[in-house]
LUMVOSE-147537 format. One record per residue (C-alpha): residue number from 1; residue in three letters; x, y, z. Coordinates in steps of 0.25 Angstrom, whole numbers, plus 2048, in hexadecimal, padded with zeros to 3 digits. Example, Ala and Ser with C-alpha at 12.3 -4.5 7.8 and 13.67 -1.06 7.14 Angstrom:
BEGIN
+-----+------+-----+-----+-----+
|  nr | rest |   x |   y |   z |
+-----+------+-----+-----+-----+
|   1 |  ALA | 831 | 7EE | 81F |
|   2 |  SER | 837 | 7FC | 81D |
+-----+------+-----+-----+-----+
***
This chain:
BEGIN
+-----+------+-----+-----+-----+
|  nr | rest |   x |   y |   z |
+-----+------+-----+-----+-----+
|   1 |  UNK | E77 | 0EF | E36 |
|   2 |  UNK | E69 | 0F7 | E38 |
|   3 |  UNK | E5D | 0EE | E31 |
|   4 |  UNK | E53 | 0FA | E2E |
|   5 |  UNK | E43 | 0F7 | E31 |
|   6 |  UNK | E34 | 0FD | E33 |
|   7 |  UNK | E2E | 0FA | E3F |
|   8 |  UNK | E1F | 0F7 | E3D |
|   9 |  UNK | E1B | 105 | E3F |
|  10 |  UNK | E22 | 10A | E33 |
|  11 |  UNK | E2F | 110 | E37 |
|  12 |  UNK | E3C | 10C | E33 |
|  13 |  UNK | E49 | 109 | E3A |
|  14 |  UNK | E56 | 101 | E3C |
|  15 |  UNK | E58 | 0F5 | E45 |
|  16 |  UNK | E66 | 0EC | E4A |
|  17 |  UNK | E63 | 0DF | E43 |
|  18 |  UNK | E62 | 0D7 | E51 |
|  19 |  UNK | E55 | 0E0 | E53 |
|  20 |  UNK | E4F | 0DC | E47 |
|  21 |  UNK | E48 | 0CF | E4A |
|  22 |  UNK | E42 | 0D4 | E56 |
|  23 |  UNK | E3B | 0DF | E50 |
|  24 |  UNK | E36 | 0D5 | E46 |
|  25 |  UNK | E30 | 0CB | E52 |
|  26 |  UNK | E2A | 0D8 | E58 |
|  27 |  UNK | E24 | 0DD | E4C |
|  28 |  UNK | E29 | 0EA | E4D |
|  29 |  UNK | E2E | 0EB | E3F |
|  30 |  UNK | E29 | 0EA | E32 |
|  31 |  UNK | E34 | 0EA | E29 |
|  32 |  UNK | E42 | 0E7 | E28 |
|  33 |  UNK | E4D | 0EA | E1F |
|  34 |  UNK | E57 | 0DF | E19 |
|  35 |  UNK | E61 | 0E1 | E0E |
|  36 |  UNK | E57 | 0DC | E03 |
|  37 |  UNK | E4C | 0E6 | E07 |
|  38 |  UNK | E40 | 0E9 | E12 |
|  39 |  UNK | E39 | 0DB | E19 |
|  40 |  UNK | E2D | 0DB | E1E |
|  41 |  UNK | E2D | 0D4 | E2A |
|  42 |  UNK | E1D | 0CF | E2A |
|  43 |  UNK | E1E | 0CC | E1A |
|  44 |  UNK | E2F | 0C7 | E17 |
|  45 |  UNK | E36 | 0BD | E1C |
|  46 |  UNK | E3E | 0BF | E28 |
|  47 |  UNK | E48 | 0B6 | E2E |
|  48 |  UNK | E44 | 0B2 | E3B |
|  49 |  UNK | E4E | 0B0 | E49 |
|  50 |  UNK | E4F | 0A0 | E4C |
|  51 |  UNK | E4E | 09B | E5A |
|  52 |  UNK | E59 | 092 | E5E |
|  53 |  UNK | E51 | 086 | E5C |
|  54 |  UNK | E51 | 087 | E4D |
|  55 |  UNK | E5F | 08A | E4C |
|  56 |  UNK | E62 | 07D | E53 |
|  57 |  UNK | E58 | 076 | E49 |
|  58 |  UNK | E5F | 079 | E3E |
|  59 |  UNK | E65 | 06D | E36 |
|  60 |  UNK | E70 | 06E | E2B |
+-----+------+-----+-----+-----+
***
């Protein structure tokens, strides 16, 4: 499954999923596409990667 973007310079293209959360560390993007419409990476909230540390925090 392709997840369809704009870089910040305004064009559009399609990225693998594993991509995706490097291009929003770097930046490069300003938009992505989910099934519920267009996020906006500086304004919408996003889910953010965990380090291992927090994984191992976790209590149930």
């Amino acid at each position: 499954m392709m997840i369809p973007i704009k870089y910040a310079d305004g064009t559009f293209s399609q990225v693998h999923p594993h991509a995706l959360q490097e291009l929003i560390a770097s930046k490069r993007i300003e938009s992505f596409k989910r099934s519920d419409g267009w996020v906006d990476v500086n304004r919408d909230p996003i889910r953010r990667r965990r380090s291992p540390a927090q994984h191992q925090n976790r209590s149930f």
